[in-house]
C-alpha positions, 0 to 999 in steps of 0.5 A: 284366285285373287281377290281384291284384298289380296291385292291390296295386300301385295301391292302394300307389299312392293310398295313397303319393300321400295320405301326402305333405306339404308343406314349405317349404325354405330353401336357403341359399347363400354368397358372397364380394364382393372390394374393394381399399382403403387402412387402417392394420390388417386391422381398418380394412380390414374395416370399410372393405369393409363400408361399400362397396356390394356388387357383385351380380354378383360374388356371384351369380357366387361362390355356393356351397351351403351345405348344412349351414345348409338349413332344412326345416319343414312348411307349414301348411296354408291351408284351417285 
């Protein structure tokens, strides 16, 4: 048998679940490849690495939160 504070208890229940929303979430994340390569200048080098491809696994296994670029914005709604 219910009592009142059961009750109230449900009905902040059902009203609880109807207040929530959704969102979409960007995490974002960062890593770091490493190449070894020959140039004249720390300059050079760069421009060097970055014309090298990219070793996925080496990213993949570098990762790191960064949790200050995350992104969080309402989702519309489908049915509109």
């Amino acid at each position: 048998m219910m009592d009142q504070f059961d009750m109230i208890t449900l009905n902040v229940g059902q009203y609880s679940e109807e207040l929530k929303m959704k969102f979409l979430v960007r995490r974002y994340y960062s890593g770091f490849c490493t190449d070894e390569v020959e140039a004249e200048d720390e300059d050079a080098a760069l421009n060097i690495a970055r014309n090298l491809p990219i070793d996925e696994g080496e990213i993949l296994s570098t990762l790191e939160d960064w949790r200050y670029a995350d992104e969080v914005e309402v989702a519309e709604d489908d049915e509109n």
